[in-house]
C-alpha positions as CSV (number, residue, x, y, z in Angstrom):
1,X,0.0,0.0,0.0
2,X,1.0,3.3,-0.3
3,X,2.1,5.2,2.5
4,X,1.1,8.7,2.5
5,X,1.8,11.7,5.1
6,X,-0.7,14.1,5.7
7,X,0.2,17.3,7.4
8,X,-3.1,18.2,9.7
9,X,-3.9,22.1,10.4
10,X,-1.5,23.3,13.4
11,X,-4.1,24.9,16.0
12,X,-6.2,21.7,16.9
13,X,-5.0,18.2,16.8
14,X,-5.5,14.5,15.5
15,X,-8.0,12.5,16.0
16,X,-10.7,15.0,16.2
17,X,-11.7,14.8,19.8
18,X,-11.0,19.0,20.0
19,X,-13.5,19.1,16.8
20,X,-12.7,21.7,14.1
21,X,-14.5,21.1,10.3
22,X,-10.8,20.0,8.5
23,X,-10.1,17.8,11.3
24,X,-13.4,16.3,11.3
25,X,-12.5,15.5,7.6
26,X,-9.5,14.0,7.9
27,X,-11.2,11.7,11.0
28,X,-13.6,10.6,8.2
29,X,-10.9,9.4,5.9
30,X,-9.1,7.9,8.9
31,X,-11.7,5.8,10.2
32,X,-12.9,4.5,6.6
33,X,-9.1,3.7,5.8
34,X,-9.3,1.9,9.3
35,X,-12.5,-0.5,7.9
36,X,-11.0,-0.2,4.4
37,X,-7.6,-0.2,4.3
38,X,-5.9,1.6,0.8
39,X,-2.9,3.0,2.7
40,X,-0.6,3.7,5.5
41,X,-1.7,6.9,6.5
42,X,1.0,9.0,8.8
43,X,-1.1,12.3,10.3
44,X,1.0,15.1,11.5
45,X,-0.4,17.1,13.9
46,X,0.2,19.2,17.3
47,X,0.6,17.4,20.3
48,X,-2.3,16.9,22.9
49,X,-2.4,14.5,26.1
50,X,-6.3,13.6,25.1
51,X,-5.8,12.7,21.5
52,X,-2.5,10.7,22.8
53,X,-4.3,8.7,25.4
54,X,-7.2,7.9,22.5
55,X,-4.9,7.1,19.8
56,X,-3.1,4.3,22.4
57,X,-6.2,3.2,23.3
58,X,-7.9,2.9,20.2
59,X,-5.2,0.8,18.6
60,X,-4.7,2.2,15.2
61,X,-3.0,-0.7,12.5
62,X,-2.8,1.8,9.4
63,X,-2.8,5.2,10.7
64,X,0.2,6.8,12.7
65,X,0.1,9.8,14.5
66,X,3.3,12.1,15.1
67,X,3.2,14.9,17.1
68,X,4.8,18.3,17.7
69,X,5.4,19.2,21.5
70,X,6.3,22.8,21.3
71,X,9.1,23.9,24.0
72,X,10.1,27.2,25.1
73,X,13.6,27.4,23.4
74,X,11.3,26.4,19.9
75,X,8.8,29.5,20.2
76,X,11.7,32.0,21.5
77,X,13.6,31.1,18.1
78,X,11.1,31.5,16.3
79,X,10.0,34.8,17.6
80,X,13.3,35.9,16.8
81,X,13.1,35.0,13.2
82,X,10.3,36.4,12.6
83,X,11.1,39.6,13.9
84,X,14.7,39.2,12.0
85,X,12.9,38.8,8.8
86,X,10.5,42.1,9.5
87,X,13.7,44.2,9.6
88,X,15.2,42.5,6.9
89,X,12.4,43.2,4.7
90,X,12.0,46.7,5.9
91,X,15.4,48.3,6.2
92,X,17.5,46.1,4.0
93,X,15.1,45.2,1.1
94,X,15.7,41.4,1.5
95,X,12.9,39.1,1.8
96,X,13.9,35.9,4.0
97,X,11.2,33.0,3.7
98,X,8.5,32.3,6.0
99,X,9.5,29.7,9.1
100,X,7.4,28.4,11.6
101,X,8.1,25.6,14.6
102,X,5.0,23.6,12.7
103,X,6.8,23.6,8.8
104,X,9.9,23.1,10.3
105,X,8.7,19.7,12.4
106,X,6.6,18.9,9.0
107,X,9.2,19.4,6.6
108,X,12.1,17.7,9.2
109,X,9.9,14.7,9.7
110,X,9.2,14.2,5.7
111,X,12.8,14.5,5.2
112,X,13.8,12.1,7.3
113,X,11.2,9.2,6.4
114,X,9.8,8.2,2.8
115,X,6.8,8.8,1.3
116,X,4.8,8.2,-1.8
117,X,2.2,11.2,-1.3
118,X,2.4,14.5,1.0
119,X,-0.9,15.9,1.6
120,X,-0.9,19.6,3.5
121,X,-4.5,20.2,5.4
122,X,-4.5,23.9,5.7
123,X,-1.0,23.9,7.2
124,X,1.5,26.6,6.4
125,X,1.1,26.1,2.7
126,X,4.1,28.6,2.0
127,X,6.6,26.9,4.2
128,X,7.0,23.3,2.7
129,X,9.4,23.8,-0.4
130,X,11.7,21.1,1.9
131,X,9.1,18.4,1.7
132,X,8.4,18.8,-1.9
133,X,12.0,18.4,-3.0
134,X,12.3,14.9,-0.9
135,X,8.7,13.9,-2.2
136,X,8.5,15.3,-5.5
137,X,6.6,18.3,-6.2
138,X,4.0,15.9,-8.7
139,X,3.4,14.4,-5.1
140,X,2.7,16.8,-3.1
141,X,-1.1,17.6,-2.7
142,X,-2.5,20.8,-1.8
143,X,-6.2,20.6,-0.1
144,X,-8.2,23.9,-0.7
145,X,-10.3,24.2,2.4
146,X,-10.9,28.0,2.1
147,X,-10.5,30.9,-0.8
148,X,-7.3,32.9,-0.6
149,X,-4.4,33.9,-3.3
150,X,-1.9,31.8,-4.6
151,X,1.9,32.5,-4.4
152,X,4.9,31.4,-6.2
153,X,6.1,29.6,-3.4
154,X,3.3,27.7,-3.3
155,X,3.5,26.8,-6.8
156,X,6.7,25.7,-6.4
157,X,5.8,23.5,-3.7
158,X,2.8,21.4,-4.5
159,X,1.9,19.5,-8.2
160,X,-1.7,19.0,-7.3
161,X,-4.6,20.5,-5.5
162,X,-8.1,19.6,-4.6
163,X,-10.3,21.8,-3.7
164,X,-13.3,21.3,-1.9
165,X,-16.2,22.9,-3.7
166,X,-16.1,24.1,-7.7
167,X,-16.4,27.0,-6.3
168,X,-13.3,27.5,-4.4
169,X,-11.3,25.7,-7.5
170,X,-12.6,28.4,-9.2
171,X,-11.4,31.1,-7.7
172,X,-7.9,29.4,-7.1
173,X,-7.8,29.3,-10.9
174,X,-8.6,32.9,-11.4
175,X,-5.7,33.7,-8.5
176,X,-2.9,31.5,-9.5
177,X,-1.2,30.6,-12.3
178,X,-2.1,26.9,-12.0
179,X,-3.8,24.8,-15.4
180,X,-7.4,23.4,-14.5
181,X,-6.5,20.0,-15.0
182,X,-4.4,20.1,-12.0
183,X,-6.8,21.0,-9.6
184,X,-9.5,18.4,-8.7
185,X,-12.6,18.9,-6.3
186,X,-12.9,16.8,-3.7
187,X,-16.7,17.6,-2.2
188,X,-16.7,18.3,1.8
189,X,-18.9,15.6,3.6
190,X,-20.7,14.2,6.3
191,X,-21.6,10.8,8.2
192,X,-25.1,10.3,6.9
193,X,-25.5,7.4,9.4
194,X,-24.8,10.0,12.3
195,X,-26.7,13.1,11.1
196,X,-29.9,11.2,9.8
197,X,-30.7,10.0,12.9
198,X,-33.8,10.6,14.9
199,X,-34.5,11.0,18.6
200,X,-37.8,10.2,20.3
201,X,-40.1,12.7,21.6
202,X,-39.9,12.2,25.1
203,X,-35.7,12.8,23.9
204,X,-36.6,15.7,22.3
205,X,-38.6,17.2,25.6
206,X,-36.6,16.2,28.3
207,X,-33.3,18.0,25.8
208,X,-35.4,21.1,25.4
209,X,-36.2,21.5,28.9
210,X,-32.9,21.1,30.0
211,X,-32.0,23.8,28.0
212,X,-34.4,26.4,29.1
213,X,-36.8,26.1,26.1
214,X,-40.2,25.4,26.1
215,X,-42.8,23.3,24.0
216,X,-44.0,26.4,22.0
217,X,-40.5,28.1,21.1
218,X,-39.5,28.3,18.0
219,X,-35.3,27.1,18.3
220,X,-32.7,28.6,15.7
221,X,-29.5,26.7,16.1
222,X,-26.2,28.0,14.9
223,X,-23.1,25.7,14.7
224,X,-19.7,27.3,14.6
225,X,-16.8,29.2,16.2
226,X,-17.2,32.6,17.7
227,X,-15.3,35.0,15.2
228,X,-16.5,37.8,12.9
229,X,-16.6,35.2,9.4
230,X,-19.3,33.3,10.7
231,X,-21.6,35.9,11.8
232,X,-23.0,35.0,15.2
233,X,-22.8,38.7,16.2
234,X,-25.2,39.3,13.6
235,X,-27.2,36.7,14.5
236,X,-27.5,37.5,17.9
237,X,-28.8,41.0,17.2
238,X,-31.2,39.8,14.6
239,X,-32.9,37.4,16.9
240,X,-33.3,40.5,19.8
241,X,-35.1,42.8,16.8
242,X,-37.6,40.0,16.5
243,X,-40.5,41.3,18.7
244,X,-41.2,37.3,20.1
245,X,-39.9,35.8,23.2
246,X,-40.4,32.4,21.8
247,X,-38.3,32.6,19.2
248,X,-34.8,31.9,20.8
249,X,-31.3,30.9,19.6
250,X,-29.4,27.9,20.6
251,X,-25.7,28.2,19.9
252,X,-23.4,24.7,20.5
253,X,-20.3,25.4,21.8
254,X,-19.0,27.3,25.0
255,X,-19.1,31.1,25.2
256,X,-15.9,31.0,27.9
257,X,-17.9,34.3,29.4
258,X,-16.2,36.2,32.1
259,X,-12.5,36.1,34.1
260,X,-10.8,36.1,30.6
261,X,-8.5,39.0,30.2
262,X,-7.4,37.5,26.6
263,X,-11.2,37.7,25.5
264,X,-11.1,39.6,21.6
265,X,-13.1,42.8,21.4
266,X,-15.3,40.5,19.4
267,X,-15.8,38.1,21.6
268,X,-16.8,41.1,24.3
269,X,-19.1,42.5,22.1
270,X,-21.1,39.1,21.9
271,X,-21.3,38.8,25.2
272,X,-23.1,42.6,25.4
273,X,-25.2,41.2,22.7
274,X,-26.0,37.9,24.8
275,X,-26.8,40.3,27.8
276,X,-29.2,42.0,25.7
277,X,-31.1,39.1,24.6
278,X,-32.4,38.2,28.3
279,X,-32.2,34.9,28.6
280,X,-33.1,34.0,24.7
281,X,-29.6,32.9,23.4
282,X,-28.5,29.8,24.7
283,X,-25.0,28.3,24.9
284,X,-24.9,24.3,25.2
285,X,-21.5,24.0,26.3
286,X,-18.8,21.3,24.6
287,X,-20.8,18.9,22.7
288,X,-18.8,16.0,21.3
289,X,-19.7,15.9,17.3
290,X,-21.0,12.5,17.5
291,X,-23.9,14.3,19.7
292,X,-24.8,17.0,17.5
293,X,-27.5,14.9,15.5
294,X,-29.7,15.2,19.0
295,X,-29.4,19.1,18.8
296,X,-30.2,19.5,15.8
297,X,-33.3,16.9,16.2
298,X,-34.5,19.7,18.9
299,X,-34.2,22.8,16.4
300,X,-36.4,24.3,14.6
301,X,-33.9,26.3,12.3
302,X,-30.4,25.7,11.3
303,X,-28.9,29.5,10.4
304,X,-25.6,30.0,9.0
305,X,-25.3,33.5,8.8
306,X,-21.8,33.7,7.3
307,X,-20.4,37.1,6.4
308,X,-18.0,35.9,4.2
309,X,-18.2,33.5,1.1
310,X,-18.0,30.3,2.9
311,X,-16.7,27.7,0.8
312,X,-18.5,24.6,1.9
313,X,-19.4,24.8,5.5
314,X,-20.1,21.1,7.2
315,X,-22.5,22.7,9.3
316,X,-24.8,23.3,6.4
317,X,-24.4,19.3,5.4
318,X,-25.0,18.2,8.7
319,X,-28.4,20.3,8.7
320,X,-29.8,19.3,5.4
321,X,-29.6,15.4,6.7
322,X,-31.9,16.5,9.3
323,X,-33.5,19.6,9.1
324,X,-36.4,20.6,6.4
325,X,-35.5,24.2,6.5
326,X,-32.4,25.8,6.5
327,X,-31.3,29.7,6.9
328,X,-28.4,31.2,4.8
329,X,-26.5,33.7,4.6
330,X,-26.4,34.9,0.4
331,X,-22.7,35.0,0.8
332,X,-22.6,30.8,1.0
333,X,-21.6,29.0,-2.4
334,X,-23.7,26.1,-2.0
335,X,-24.3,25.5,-5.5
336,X,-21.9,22.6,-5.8
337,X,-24.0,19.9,-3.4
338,X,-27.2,22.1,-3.3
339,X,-28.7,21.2,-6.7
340,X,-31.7,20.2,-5.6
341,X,-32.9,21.7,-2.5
342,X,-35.1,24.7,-1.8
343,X,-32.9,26.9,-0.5
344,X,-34.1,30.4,1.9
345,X,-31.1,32.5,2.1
346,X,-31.1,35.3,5.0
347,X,-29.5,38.6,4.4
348,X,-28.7,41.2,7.2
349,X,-28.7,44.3,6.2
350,X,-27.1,46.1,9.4
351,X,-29.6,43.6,11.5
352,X,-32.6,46.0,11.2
353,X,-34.1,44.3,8.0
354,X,-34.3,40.5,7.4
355,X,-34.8,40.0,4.1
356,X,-35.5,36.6,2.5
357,X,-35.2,35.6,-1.3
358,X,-34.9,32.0,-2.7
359,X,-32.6,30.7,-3.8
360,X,-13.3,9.9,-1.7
361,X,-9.9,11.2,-0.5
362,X,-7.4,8.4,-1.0
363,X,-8.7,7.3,-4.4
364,X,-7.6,10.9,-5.3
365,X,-4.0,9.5,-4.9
C-alpha cells in the first residue's frame, strides 16, 4: 500500500476529539481507511495528552500519528526569526522566507522518512518547499479548504490541489497561475449514518427543557466558532429585533464568558449582545460531534449566517440530513452539493431588516 503523510492544520489536533471542520474530515478518511484499508496513513499534527491517550487506546494498524510538543527554546527562536525577517524586509530590502516551529517539524519529519504522497491540510502552505523536494513536487497535494491567493512559493511546492467545492477551485484558478487540470474537487462531507438520525419525543422534551426552552419556542440553532466570518454577532442581534420571546437561539459550543483578560473585542461585544437578549440565546457547552445529530433533532432552524463566502461549511451538510428548513446567509456558495434543495437564504442588512429571497480522499492518490 502506499504510505502517505498528511500534514493536519496546526491549532487543533489528531483524531478530532478537540472538533474543528478540516479535522473532522481527515477523521472521516481515517476511520474508513481503518474498515478499508488503501494506505498507510501517517497524520502530523500538534501534540495533545487527550488525542494521545485515545490514539493508544484505540489501537490504530494503518494510521500513525506524530506529534509536535512545542518547548520554550522552539517558540523563543522562532519569535526571533520572525522579527529578524521584519527588519530584513523593511530596512535592507531582503525578503527571507517564511518559518514556523510547525513547517519546520513537517518538513524535518518528511525529510527524514519516505513517502509516496504529501498531503498539506490547511497547514503553512508557504513553508514546505523542503518536503516537496524529498517527495516530488507531482506528489505533493494541496487541499483547498478555504479561498485565498496563490503565491509562487506555493507553486513551487505542490503539483496538485483539490479543492473542496467548484467554487473554491474556481477562484484558485482565477488567482494562480495553475492549469485546470491540476486541480481536482474533492466535495466536503458528512456521516449520513450519524446526522440522519432521529430522537424520540420524550428525547426531544426532556433536551429542550434542559435547555431552558419550552414546547411552543421556536429554536434557531447556529453551529460554529465565535469570530467575525461566521456571523454569530449578527445573528445575535437579529434574533433581539424579532419582537417574540419564543423565538430563541441555541448556539453549540462554550461562550468562555467572564474572568478572561485575553477575550477579543469581538468576543466582548457578543457577550453585550447575549446580555441584551435576556435569557433568549442559549449556549450548550462542549458537545462532542457524535452528539450533534440530537441538537439538531430539537431545532427548529439551522442559520448560518456567514459574512463571508464560505466555501463549503459542514454545518450546512450536517443540517440538510436532518433539518427541512435551513437559513443562509447569500454569501454561501452552495451550488456545488445544493442542486436540488429549496434553498431560503437570509440577508442582514445592518440587522434592522431581514430579508429573504430563494434561492473519496485516498482514491484521489
Amino acid at each position: 500500500m502506499k504510505k502517505i503523510c498528511i500534514a493536519a492544520p496546526e491549532q487543533l489536533t489528531m483524531p478530532a476529539i478537540k472538533g474543528g471542520a478540516i479535522e473532522t474530515l481527515l477523521q472521516y478518511v481515517i476511520d474508513e481507511n481503518e474498515k478499508t484499508p488503501r494506505a498507510n496513513l501517517t497524520i502530523l499534527a500538534t501534540f495533545d495528552a487527550d488525542a494521545d491517550a485515545v490514539v493508544k487506546k484505540q489501537g490504530y494498524q494503518y494510521t500513525e500519528f506524530v506529534y509536535l510538543k512545542k518547548t520554550n527554546f522552539q517558540c523563543i527562536a522562532n519569535f526571533i526569526y520572525r522579527i529578524v525577517r521584519k527588519i530584513s524586509n523593511k530596512i535592507f530590502k531582503i525578503s527571507l522566507p517564511p518559518r514556523s516551529v510547525y513547517a519546520d517539524f513537517i518538513n524535518n519529519y518528511v525529510q527524514g522518512h519516505d513517502f509516496d504522497r504529501f498531503v498539506n491540510e490547511a497547514g503553512p502552505y508557504n513553508e514546505l518547499l523542503p518536503v516537496s523536494k524529498k517527495v516530488g513536487k507531482e506528489n505533493c497535494f494541496a487541499h483547498l479548504h478555504h479561498n485565498f491567493e496563490s503565491t509562487e512559493l506555493i507553486e513551487m511546492t505542490f503539483g496538485k490541489y483539490l479543492s473542496c467545492s467548484n467554487f473554491t477551485k474556481q477562484y484558485w484558478l482565477n488567482h494562480s497561475k495553475v492549469s485546470p487540470e491540476m486541480v481536482k474537487v474533492l466535495p466536503n462531507c458528512a456521516d449520513i449514518k450519524l446526522f440522519s438520525k432521529k430522537i424520540s419525543q420524550e428525547e426531544k422534551k426532556y433536551l429542550r427543557k434542559n435547555l431552558g426552552f419550552t414546547e411552543d419556542d421556536f429554536v434557531l440553532i447556529f453551529c460554529g466558532r465565535i469570530i467575525p466570518e461566521k456571523g454569530v454577532l449578527e445573528l445575535i442581534s437579529a434574533v433581539n429585533l424579532i419582537d417574540d420571546e419564543h423565538v430563541k437561539l441555541m448556539v453549540i459550543g462554550s461562550p468562555n464568558f467572564g474572568g478572561d483578560s485575553k477575550r477579543t473585542e469581538y468576543e466582548r461585544k457578543v457577550d453585550a449582545a447575549v446580555e441584551r437578549a435576556h435569557g433568549r440565546v442559549v449556549f450548550t457547552g462542549y458537545v462532542d460531534h457524535a452528539e450533534l445529530y440530537k441538537y439538531h433533532n430539537i431545532a427548529d432552524c439551522a442559520v448560518v449566517p456567514s459574512v463571508w463566502e464560505e466555501p463549503a461549511g459542514l454545518v450546512v451538510i450536517e443540517a440538510l440530513m436532518l433539518i427541512s428548513q435551513d437559513f443562509t446567509t447569500q454569501t454561501i456558495r452552495l451550488t456545488d452539493f445544493l442542486p436540488a434543495v429549496f434553498l431560503l437564504c437570509m440577508t442582514f442588512q445592518k440587522c434592522e431588516d431581514l430579508c429573504f429571497s430563494s434561492g473519496t480522499f485516498i482514491n484521489s492518490f
